[in-house]
Every structure is written in structure tokens, then in C-alpha cells.
TORKOL-4160 file (C-alpha; in steps of 0.2 Angstrom, whole numbers, padded with zeros to 4 digits, m for minus):
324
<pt num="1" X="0526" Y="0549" Z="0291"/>
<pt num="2" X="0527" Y="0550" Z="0274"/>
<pt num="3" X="0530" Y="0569" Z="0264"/>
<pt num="4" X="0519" Y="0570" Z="0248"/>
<pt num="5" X="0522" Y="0585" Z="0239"/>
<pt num="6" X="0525" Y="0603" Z="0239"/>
<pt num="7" X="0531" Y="0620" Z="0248"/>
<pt num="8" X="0514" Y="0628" Z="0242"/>
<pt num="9" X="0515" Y="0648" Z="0240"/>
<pt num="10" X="0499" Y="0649" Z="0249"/>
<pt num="11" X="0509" Y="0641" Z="0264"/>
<pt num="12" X="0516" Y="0657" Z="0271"/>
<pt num="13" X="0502" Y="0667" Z="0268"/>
<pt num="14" X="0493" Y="0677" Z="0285"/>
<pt num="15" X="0475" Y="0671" Z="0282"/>
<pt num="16" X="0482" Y="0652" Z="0276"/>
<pt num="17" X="0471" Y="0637" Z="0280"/>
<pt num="18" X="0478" Y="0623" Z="0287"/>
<pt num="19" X="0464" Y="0608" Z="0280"/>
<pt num="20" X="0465" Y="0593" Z="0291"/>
<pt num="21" X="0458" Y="0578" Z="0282"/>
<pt num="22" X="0456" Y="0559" Z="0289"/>
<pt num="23" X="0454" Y="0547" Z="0278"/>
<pt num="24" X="0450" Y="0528" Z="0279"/>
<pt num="25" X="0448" Y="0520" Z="0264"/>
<pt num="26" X="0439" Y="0535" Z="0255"/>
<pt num="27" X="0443" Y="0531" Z="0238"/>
<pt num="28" X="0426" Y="0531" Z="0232"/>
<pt num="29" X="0421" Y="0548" Z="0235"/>
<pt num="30" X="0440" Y="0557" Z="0238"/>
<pt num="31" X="0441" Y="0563" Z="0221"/>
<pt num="32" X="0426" Y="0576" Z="0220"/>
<pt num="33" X="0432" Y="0581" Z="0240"/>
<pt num="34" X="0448" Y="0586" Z="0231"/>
<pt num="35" X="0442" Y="0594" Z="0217"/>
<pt num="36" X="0430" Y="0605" Z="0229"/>
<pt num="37" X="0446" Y="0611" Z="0238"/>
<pt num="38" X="0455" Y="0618" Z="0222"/>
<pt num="39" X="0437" Y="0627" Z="0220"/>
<pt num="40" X="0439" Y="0637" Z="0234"/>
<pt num="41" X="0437" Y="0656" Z="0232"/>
<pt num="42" X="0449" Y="0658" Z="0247"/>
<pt num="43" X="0464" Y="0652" Z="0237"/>
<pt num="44" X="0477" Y="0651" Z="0255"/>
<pt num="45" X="0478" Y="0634" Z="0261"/>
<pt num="46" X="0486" Y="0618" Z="0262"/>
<pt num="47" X="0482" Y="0599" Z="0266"/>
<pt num="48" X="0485" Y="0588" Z="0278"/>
<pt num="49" X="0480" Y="0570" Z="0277"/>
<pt num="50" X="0480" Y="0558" Z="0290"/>
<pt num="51" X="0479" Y="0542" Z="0282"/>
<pt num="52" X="0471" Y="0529" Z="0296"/>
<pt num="53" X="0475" Y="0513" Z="0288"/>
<pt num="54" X="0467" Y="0512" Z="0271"/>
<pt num="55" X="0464" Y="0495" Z="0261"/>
<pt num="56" X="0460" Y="0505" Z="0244"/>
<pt num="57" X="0468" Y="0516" Z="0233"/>
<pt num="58" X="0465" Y="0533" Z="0244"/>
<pt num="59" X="0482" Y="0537" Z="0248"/>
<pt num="60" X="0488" Y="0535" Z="0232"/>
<pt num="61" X="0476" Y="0547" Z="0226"/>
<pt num="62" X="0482" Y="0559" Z="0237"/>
<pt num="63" X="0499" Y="0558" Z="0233"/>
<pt num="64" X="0494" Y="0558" Z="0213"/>
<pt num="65" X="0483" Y="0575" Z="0217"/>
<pt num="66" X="0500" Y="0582" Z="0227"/>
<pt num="67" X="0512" Y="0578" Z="0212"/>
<pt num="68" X="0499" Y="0587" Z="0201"/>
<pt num="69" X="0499" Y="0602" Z="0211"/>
<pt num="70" X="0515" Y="0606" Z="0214"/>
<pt num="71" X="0508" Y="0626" Z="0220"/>
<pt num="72" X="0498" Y="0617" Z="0236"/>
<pt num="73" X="0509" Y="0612" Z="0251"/>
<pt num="74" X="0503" Y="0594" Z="0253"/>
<pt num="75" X="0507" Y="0583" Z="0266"/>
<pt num="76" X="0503" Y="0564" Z="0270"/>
<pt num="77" X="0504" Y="0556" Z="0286"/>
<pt num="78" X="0501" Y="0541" Z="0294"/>
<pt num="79" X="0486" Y="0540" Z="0307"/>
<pt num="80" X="0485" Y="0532" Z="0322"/>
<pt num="81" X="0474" Y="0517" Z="0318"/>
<pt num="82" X="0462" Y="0519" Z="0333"/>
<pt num="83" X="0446" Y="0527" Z="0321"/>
<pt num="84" X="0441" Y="0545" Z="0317"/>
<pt num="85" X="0441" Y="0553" Z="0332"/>
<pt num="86" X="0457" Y="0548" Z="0337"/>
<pt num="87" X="0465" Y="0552" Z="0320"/>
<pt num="88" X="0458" Y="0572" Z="0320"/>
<pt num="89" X="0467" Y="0571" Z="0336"/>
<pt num="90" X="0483" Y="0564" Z="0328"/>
<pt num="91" X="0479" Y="0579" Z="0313"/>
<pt num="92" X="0478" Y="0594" Z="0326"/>
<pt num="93" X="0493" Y="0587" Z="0335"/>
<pt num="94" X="0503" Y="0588" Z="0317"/>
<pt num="95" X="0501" Y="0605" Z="0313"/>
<pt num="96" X="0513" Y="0616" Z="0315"/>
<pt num="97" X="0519" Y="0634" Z="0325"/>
<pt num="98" X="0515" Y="0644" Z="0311"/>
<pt num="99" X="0496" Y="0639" Z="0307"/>
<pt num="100" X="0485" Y="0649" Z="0311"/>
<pt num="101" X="0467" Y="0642" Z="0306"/>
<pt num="102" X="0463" Y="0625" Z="0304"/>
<pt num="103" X="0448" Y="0619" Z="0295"/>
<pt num="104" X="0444" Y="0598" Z="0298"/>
<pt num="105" X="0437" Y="0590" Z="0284"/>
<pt num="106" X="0428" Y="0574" Z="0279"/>
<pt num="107" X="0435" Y="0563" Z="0264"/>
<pt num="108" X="0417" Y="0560" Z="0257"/>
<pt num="109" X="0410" Y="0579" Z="0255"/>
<pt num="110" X="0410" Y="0591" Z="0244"/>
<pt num="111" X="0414" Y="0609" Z="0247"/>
<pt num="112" X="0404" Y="0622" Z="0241"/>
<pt num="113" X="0414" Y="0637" Z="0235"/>
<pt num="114" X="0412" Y="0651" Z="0249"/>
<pt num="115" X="0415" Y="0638" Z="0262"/>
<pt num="116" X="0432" Y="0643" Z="0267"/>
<pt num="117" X="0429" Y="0662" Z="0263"/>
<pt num="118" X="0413" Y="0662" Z="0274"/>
<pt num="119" X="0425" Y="0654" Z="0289"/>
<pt num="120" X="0441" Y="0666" Z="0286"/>
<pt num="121" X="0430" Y="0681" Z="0287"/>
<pt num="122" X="0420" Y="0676" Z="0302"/>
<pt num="123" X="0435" Y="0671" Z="0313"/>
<pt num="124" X="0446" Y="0685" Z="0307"/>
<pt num="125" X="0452" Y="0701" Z="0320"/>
<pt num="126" X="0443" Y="0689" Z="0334"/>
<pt num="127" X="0455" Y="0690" Z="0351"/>
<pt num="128" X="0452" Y="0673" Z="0360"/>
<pt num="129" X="0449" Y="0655" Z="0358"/>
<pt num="130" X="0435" Y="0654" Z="0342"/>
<pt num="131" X="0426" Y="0640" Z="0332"/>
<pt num="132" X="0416" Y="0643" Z="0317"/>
<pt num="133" X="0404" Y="0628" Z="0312"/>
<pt num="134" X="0390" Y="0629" Z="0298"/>
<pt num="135" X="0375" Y="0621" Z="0292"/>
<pt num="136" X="0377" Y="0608" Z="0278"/>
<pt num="137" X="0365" Y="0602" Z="0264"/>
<pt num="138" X="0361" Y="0584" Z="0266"/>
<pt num="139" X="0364" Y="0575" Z="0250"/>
<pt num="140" X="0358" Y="0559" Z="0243"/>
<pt num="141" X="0373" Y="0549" Z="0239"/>
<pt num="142" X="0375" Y="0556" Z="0221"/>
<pt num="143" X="0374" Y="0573" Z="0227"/>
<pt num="144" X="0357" Y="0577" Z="0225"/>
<pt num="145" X="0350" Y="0588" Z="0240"/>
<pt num="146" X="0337" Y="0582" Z="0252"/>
<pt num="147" X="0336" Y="0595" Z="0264"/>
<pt num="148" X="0348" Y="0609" Z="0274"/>
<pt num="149" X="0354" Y="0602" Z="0290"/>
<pt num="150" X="0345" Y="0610" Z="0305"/>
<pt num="151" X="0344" Y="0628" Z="0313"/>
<pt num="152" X="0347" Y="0627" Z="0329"/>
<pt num="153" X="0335" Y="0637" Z="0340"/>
<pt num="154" X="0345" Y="0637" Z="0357"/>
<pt num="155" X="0361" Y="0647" Z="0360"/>
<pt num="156" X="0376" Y="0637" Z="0357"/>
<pt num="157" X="0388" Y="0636" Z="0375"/>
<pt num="158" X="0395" Y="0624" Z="0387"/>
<pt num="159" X="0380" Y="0617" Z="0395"/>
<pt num="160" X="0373" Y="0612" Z="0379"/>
<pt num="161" X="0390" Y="0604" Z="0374"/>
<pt num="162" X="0393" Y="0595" Z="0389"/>
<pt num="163" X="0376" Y="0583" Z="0383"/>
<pt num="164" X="0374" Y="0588" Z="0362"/>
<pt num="165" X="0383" Y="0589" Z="0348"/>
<pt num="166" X="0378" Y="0604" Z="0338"/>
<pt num="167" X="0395" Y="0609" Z="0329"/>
<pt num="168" X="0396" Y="0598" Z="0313"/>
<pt num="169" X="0414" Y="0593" Z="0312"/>
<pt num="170" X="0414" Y="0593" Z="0293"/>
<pt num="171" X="0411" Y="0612" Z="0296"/>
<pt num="172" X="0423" Y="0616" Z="0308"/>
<pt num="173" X="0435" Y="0631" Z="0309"/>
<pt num="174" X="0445" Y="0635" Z="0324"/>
<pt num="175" X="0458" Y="0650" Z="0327"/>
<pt num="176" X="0476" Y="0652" Z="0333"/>
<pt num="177" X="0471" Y="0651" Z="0351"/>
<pt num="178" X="0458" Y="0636" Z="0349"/>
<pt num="179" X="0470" Y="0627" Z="0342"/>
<pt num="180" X="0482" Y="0629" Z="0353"/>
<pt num="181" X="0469" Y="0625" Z="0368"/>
<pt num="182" X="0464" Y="0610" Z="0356"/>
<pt num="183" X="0484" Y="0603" Z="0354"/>
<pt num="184" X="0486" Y="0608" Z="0373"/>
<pt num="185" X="0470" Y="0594" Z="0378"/>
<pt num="186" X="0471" Y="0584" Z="0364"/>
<pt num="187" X="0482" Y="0569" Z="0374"/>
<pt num="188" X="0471" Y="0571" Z="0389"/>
<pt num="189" X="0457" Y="0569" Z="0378"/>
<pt num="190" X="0465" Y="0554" Z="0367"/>
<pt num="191" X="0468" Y="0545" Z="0383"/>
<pt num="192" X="0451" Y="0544" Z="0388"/>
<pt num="193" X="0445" Y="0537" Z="0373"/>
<pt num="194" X="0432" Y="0553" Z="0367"/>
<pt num="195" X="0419" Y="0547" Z="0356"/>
<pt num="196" X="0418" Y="0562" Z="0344"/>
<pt num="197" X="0433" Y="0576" Z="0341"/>
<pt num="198" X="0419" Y="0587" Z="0333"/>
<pt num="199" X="0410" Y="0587" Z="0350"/>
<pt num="200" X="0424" Y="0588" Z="0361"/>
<pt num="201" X="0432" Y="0603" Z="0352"/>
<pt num="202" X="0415" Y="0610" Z="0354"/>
<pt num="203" X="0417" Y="0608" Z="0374"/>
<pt num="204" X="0433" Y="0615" Z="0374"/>
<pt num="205" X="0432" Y="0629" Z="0364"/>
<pt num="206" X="0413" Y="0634" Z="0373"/>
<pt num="207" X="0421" Y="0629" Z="0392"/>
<pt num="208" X="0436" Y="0642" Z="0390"/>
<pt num="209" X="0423" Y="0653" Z="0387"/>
<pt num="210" X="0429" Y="0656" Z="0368"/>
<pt num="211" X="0417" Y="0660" Z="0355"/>
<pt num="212" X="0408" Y="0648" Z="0344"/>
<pt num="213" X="0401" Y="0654" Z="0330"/>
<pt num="214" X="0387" Y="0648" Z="0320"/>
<pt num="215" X="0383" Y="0650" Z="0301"/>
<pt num="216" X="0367" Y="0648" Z="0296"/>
<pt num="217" X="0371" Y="0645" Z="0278"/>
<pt num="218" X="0375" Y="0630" Z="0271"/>
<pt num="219" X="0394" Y="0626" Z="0266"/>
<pt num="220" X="0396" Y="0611" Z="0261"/>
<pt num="221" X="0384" Y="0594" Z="0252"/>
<pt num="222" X="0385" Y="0580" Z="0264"/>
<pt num="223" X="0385" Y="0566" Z="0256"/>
<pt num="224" X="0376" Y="0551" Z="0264"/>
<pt num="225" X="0379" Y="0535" Z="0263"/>
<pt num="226" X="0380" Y="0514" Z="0272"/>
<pt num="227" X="0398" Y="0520" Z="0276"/>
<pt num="228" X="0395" Y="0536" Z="0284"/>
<pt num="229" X="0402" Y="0535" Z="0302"/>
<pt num="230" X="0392" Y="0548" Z="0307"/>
<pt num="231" X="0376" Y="0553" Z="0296"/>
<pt num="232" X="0360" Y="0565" Z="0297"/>
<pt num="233" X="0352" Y="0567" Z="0314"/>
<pt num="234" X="0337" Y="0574" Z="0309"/>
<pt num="235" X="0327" Y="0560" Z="0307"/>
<pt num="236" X="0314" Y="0549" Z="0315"/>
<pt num="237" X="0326" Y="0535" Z="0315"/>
<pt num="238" X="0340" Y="0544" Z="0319"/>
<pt num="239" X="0329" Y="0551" Z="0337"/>
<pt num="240" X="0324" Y="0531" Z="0340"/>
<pt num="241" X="0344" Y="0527" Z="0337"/>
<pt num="242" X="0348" Y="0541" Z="0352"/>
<pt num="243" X="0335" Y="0536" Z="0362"/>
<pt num="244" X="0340" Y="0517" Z="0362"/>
<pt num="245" X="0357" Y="0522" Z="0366"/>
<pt num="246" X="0351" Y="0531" Z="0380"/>
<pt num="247" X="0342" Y="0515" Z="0385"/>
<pt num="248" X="0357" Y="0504" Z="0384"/>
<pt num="249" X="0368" Y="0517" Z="0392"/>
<pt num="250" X="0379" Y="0518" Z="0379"/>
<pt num="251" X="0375" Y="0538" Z="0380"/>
<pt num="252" X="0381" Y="0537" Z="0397"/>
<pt num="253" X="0396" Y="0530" Z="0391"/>
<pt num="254" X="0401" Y="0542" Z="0379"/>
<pt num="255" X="0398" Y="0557" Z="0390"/>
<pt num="256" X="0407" Y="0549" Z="0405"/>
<pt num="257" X="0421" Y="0549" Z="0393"/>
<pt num="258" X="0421" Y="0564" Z="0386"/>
<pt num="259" X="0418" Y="0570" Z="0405"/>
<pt num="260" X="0434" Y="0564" Z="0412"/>
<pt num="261" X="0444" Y="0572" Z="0395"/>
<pt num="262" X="0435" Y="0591" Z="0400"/>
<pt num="263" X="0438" Y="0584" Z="0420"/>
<pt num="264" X="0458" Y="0581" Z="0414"/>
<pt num="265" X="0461" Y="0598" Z="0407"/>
<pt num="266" X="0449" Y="0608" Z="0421"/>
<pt num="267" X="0464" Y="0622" Z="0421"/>
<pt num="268" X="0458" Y="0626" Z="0401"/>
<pt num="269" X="0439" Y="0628" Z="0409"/>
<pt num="270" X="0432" Y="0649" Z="0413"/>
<pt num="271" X="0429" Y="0646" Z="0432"/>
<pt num="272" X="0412" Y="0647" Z="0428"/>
<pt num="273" X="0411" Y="0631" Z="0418"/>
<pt num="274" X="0423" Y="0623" Z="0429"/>
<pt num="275" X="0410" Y="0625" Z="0442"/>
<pt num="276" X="0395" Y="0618" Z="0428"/>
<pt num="277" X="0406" Y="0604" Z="0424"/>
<pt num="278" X="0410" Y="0598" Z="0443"/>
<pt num="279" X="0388" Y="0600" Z="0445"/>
<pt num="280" X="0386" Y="0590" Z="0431"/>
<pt num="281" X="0398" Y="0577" Z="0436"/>
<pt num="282" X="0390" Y="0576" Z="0454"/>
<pt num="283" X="0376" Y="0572" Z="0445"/>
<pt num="284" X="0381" Y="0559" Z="0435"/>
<pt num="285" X="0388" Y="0550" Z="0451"/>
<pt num="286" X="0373" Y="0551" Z="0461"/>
<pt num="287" X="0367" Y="0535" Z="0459"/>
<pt num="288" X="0350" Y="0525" Z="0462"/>
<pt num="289" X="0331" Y="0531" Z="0466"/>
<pt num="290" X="0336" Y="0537" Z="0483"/>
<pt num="291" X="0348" Y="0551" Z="0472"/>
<pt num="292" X="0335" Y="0556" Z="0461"/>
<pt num="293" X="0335" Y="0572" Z="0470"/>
<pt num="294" X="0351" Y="0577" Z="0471"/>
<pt num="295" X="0352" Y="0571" Z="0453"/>
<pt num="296" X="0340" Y="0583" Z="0447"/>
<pt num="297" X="0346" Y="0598" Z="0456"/>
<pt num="298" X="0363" Y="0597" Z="0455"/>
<pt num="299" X="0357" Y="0597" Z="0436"/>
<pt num="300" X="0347" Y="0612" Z="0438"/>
<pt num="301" X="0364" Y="0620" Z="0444"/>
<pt num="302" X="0372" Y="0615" Z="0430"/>
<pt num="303" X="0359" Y="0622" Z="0419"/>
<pt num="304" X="0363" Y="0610" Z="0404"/>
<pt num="305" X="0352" Y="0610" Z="0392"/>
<pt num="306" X="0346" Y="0601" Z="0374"/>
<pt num="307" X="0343" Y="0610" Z="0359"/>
<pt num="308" X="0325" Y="0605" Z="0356"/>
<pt num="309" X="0308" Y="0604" Z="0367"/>
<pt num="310" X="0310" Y="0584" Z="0361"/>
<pt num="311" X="0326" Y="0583" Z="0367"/>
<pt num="312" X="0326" Y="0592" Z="0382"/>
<pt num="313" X="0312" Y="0577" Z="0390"/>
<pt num="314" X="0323" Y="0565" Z="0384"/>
<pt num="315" X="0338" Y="0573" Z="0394"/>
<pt num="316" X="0329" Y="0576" Z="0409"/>
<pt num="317" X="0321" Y="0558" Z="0406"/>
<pt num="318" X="0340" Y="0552" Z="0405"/>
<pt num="319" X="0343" Y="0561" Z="0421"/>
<pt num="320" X="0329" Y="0554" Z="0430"/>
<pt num="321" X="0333" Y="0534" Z="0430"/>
<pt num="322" X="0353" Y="0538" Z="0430"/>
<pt num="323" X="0357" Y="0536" Z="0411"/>
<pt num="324" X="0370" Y="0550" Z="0409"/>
């Protein structure tokens, strides 16, 4: 682990932001992220950067923006090396007993000014396990704006996370209480190999019955571009990507894994969802056409559901020949 600079007088402060950060060879882009945190109209935070093994000048740049803040507690650390989910868990796992929010942020974005202020007010006086997440504006890759990110007309909750991902990670603010439910999971959840931190914080956060909370305003320009790990899924492509993964049962893959992290830490679950998660899972291993039955109405029991009309066919479509 490597310290890079600074006690930060914002560090101490009650409403202080804790701005978790993976990187992997962001160089390109890091500067403008940087720049877009000092912007910030809610001036309480500090960094933390987990460096995942980066071939290019990235980490440098971090220490070089820490020595020229001397005011921001700025810390550097070394990641895990097993890719981005694994190194969000690595962040949440390196913060500390005093934090009390946590945002997660992308090394390639650009934060729009309010975007903290937005999360701070929403979460703040909230008793419980909370999540804020946010719509985004999708952004060519030198920043000029194609279109906002979706709306989402369904409520989010846990039988729409156990099967969708609707809480951008790049958005993502979670409270005292998530985040200790988060640090609490995070090895069961590391073990079993989860596909997406964003989506499994989403799970956990919506399965103990915690709040999520959505912002319909946009916080943030999301950048795309060839190197994005994960980009826009509002496209035609992007439905003809999901639907071959649900061919190839690649899908089935990623929710089996995310399954057995949520089944691992079944005593953080409302007794309600624990009872949604066992249907789903009974459903999942109710194989062959002779279980199309019982596939489908343990299903029903579990009343998971997808965002969207199109979506929704698909998922019972997955259901019906065993592909989740």
C-alpha cells in the first residue's frame, strides 16, 4: 500500500465523502476526472484510489494531483489485480471506521458540479441501509452529449436486482449502514467471483430492505469509448449483446454467481427477500423441459421482474428454456 498525500481538513468533517476510485491504466482521461472532483460544490471529501495494476502514467498522476493538493487527504493503494469488480471490493474494504458516505467513481467521467451535493442531500437524516444512484449523460468520447441515460419506469427493489442492473455504479452513493452491510459481504461476494460491484451493492443494499434511491437528473458525462468495460445499454446493439449472452448462458453464469454471494450472506437479507431469493434459486435449479413448470411458478413466487416490456419477454423467455 502506498500513502500519497495529505491529512485533508475536509477529512474530519460530519457530511465528508469518501471517493472510491479504480483505476487501470486511465491516464488518458484521469486528468479531466480529477479536475471535476476539485469542482465539486460540496467541498467535504477525500480520495481513495485503488491502482489495479496500471501499465501507463495513471498512478503517477495521482500522486502529482495529491502533492498539489496538500488540503485533500489523498490516498493510493494498490489493487487486487483480479479486474474492476474485484477492486471496488478491495476500495470498500479500505475505508475506514469514521467514513460515513462513500461515493464509487469511474477514472474516465466527468463530474458535473452538483453531483455530490445532489447525493449528500438525498441520503442525509436517512436511518437505515441507503443507496443513491442517478442518471448520467452519455457522451461521445470528447464529451459531447448524445443523450441522458434512461428513466426507468419500474420501481427499483430486490426482485428487479436479483436479474438487472439499474444502479449505474459510476453514480453510486451509499450511507454509514450500507456501507457497513457492503464491508460485512464484500469477502463472500469476492469469493464468488460477482460479475459487477455496482449490481451486487444494488442486491444487497434493496435485499436488507434498505432504501435505494433514484435521481432522475443527470450527475455526471459518461464518456464512451473502445476501452470502456462497461458502456451505454440503451442501444440496439447493446439488447442484441444481452440477448446472445442469454443464448450462450453466459447471463446464467453471472447471476449464478452473484446468487451464491447474496445466498453466502442470506442473514443480511429482510426475511422477505430471503424467501424471494430461495424461489428464485429453486428456479434456477429446476432443470430440463419436464421443470418448465415449476420453473415458472416458483418464478411467479419470486415475483422478479425486468425494467422494460422488451425485457421482461426476454426474462421469461430465459426462464422458459433454463437460461438463468
Amino acid at each position: 500500500m502506498t500513502l500519497a498525500q495529505g491529512a485533508g481538513a475536509a477529512a474530519g468533517h460530519s457530511d465528508t465523502v469518501a471517493i472510491l476510485m479504480g483505476l487501470h491504466d486511465g491516464a488518458a482521461h484521469l486528468r479531466e476526472q480529477l479536475d471535476s472532483l476539485l469542482a465539486q460544490s460540496h467541498p467535504h471529501w477525500q480520495l481513495i484510489v485503488s491502482d489495479d495494476r496500471s501499465r501507463d502514467d495513471g498512478p503517477a498522476m495521482v500522486r502529482r494531483f495529491a502533492a498539489e493538493r496538500p488540503d485533500r487527504a489523498v490516498r493510493l493503494i494498490d489493487g487486487p489485480a483480479r479486474g474492476f469488480a474485484q477492486n471496488f471490493l478491495h476500495l470498500i474494504l479500505a475505508t475506514g471506521p469514521q467514513t460515513r458516505l462513500v461515493a464509487l467513481c469511474d477514472q474516465d467521467d466527468v463530474w458535473l458540479p452538483q453531483k455530490l451535493a445532489r447525493a449528500v442531500a438525498a441520503l442525509g437524516g436517512l436511518r437505515g441501509p441507503a443507496l443513491y444512484c442517478a442518471r448520467t449523460m452519455i457522451c461521445a468520447p470528447d464529451l459531447t452529449p448524445i443523450r441522458p441515460s434512461p428513466v426507468w419506469p419500474r420501481a427499483f427493489g430486490f426482485a428487479n436486482a436479483l436479474v438487472q442492473n439499474v444502479a449505474a455504479g459510476n453514480t453510486i452513493v451509499l450511507n454509514r449502514e450500507a456501507l457497513d452491510l457492503a464491508r460485512r459481504l464484500a469477502p463472500a461476494a469476492a469469493a464468488a467471483g460477482i460479475v459487477a460491484h455496482d449490481w451486487w451493492l444494488y442486491q444487497i443494499v434493496s435485499g436488507a430492505g434498505g432504501r435505494v434511491i433514484r435521481d432522475d437528473e443527470p450527475v455526471l458525462l459518461y464518456r464512451q469509448h473502445p476501452a470502456n468495460v462497461m458502456g451505454r445499454n440503451d442501444t440496439a446493439g447493446a439488447a442484441a449483446a444481452r440477448l446472445g449472452k442469454i443464448v450462450s448462458g453466459e447471463f446464467a453464469d453471472w447471476i449464478g454467481r452473484h446468487v451464491a454471494a447474496l445466498s453466502a450472506g442470506r442473514d443480511g437479507l429482510s426475511p422477505e427477500n430471503a424467501a424471494r431469493l430461495a424461489s428464485f434459486a429453486a428456479a434456477r435449479a429446476a432443470r430440463g423441459p419436464a421443470a418448465v413448470p415449476r420453473r415458472i411458478a416458483q418464478m411467479r413466487r419470486a415475483g422478479i421482474y425486468r425494467q422494460t416490456a422488451t425485457g421482461q419477454a426476454g426474462l421469461w423467455l430465459a426462464a422458459l428454456f433454463g437460461r438463468l
